[in-house]
C-alpha positions in Angstrom: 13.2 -12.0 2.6 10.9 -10.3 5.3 14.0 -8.6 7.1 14.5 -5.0 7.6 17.6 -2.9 7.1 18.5 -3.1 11.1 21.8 -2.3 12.2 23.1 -1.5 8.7 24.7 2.3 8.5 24.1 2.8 4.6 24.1 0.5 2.2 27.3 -1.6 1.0 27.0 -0.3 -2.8 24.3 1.1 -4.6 23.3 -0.9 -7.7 23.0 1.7 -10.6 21.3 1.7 -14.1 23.3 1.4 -16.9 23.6 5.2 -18.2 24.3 6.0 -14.6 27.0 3.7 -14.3 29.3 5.0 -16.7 28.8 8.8 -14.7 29.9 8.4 -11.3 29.2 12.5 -10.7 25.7 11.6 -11.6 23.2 10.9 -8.8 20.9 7.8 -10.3 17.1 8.3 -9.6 15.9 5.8 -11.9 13.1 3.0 -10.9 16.7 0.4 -11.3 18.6 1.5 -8.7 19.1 -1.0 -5.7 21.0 -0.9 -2.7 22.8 -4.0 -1.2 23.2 -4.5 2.4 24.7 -6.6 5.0 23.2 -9.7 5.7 24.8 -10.4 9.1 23.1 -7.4 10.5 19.7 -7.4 9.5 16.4 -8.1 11.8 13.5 -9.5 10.7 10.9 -7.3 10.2 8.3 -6.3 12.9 4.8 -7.1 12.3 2.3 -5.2 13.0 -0.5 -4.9 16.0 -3.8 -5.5 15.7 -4.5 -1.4 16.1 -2.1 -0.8 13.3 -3.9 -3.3 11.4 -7.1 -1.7 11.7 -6.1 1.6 11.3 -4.4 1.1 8.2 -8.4 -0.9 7.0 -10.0 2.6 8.3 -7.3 4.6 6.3 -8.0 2.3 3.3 -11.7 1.7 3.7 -11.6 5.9 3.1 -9.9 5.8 -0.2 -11.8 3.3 -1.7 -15.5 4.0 -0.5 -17.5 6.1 -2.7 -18.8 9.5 -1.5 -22.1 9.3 -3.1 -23.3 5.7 -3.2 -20.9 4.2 -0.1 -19.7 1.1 -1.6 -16.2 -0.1 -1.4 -14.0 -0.9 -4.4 -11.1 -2.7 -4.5 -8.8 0.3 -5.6 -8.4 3.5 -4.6 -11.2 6.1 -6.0 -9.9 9.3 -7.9 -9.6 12.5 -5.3 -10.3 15.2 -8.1 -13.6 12.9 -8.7 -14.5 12.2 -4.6 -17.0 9.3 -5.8 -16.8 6.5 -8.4 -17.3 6.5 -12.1 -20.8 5.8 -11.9 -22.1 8.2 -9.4 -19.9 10.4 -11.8 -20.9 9.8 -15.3 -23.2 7.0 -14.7 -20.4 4.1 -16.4 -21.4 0.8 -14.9 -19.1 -1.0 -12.5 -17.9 -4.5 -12.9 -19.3 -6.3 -9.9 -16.2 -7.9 -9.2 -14.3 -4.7 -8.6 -16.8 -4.2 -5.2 -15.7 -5.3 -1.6 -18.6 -7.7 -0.5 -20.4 -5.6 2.4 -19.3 -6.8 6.1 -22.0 -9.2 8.0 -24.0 -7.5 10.4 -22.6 -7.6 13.8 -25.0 -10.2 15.9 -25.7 -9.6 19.6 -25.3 -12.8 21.4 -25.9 -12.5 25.3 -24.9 -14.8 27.6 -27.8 -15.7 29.6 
């Protein structure tokens, strides 16, 4: 719905999974839990500058670029690894799963 929690305390009830449900003294962790909130005082959510938007490309563009051979994948590369399966063991990369490279910046002067 693109609205953030706002004004809201803590949420109305807490949706539970089913094995949770029937022990209140548990706490749920599981990947089902939901919490509801009240409609009437949530804000839409803020979007983000420009700056935020480009540092979050930087922070990205450094998980997914390649020690070794600087491309740029569409995931993130392994950490233990620090470059990507074929600067490791040499297995061939789909082209599809490379970022096309950026166009060259072009001076234009104004004369």
């Amino acid at each position: 719905m693109q609205l953030s929690p706002g004004g809201n305390k803590g949420p109305v009830a807490i949706l539970r999974c089913r094995l949770c449900a029937t022990r209140p003294q548990w706490s749920c962790r599981h990947l089902t839990r939901g919490f509801l909130l009240r409609v009437d005082l949530v804000v839409p959510k803020r979007t983000p500058t420009l700056a935020q938007e480009w540092a979050l490309d930087r922070a990205m563009a450094a998980r997914q670029t390649c020690g070794q051979c600087k491309r740029r994948f569409y995931i993130c590369l392994s950490k233990k690894l620090g470059c990507c399966l074929e600067c490791f063991d040499g297995t061939p990369t789909h082209p599809s799963s490379l970022m096309p490279l950026p166009a060259p910046a072009v001076h234009r002067l104004a004369a």
